[in-house]
N, C-alpha and C positions, 0 to 999 in steps of 0.2 A: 895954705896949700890947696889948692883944686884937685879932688877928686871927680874922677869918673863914675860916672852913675852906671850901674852892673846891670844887666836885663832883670835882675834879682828884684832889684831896688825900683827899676821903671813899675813893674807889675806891681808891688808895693803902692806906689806913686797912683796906680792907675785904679788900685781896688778903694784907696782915700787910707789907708795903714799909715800909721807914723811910726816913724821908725830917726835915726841915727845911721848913720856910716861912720865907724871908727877905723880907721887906717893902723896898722903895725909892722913893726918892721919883721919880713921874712927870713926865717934861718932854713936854707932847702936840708941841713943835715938833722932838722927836728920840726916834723910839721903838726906835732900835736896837740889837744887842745889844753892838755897842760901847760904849754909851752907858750901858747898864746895867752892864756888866760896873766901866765906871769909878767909876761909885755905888757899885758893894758892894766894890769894892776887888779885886778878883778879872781873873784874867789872861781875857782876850776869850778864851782857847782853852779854858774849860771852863765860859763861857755858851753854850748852843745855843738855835740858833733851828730854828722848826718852820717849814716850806714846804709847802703845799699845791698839789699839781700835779695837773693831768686827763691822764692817757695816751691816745693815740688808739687804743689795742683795749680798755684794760682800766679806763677812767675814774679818778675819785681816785684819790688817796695821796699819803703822807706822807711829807716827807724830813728829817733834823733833822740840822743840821750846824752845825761851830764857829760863833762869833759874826762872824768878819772871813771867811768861807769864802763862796763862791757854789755853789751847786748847777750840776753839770754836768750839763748837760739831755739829753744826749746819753747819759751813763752812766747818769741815775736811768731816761730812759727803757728802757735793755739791761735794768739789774735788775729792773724793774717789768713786764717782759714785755710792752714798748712798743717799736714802731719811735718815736716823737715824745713828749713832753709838754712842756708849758707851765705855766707858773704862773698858778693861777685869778686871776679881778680880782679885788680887793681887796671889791668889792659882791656877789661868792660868798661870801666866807669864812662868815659868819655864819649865813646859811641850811643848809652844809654841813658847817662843825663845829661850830657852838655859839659860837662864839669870835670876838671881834675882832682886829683888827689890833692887835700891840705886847702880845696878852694870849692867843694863840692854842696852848694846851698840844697836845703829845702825846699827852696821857692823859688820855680821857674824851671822846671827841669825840662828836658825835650818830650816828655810824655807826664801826665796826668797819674803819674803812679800812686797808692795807696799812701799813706805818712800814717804811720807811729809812733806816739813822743812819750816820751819817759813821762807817766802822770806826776813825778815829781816838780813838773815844770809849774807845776799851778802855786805852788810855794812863794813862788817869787813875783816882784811886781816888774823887772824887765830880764829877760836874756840878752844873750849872743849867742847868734848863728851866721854861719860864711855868706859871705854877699856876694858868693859866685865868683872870687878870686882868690889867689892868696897876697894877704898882708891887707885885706878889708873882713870886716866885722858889721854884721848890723845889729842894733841893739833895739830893742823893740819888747813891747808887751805880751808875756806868755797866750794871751786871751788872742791879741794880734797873729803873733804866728799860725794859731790854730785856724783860727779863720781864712786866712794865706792858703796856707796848703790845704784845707779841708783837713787835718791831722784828727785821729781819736787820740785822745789821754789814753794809756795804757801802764799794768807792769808789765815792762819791757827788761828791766834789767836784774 
């Protein structure tokens, strides 16, 4: 099956990252990352999901934490050089990274935002994070993605 390469996955391409594209099939009545992680067979603790939050001093950024994790908003806010943030609505994402909802990568967004990644990522020797679509996945080395995004390790959740 030929896959399309995501602008996700070009930039990848282009910094010399090796990475994976794993394909899944989409349920639109359940885009979460437990949901995927069951599709590709893979433990929910090494799908991450990408969170977009607004900080009240220093606006966007990015938090990317295990699949079953919530972002503690109270800590992404310390790390982010925020007293506050929030998770944008769902009718921001698109105009602010590129991305939709259930398809929303880390890597490659329309602006250079901040990345915070659960420091639990360093555990492992690859993840999954969305490759900018839904029903693709790239699988790639914790050390890899941080270098991508510029991301800090962080408790995030």
């Amino acid at each position: 099956m030929k896959i399309n390469k995501t602008n996700a996955a070009r930039l990848l391409d282009k910094a010399g990252v090796k990475y994976e594209l794993i394909p899944y099939q989409v349920d639109e009545t359940d885009l979460s990352a437990v949901h995927v992680a069951s599709v590709l067979g893979e433990d929910v603790c090494r799908v991450y999901k990408t969170i977009v939050l607004r900080g009240d001093r220093n606006g966007i950024f990015v938090c990317v934490v295990p699949g079953e994790a919530e972002v503690d908003l109270k800590k992404a806010a310390k790390v982010s050089g925020n007293k506050s943030a929030a998770t944008v609505h769902v009718r921001e994402l698109l105009g602010l990274t590129g991305y939709i909802r259930g398809g929303c990568s880390p890597v490659g967004m329309k602006k250079p935002y901040p990345v915070f990644i659960s420091s639990d990522v360093l555990a492992f020797d690859y993840v999954f994070v969305s490759a900018g679509v839904r029903g693709l996945q790239m699988k790639l080395a914790p050390s890899d993605l941080i270098k991508a995004t510029g991301a800090v390790a962080a408790d995030i959740v």
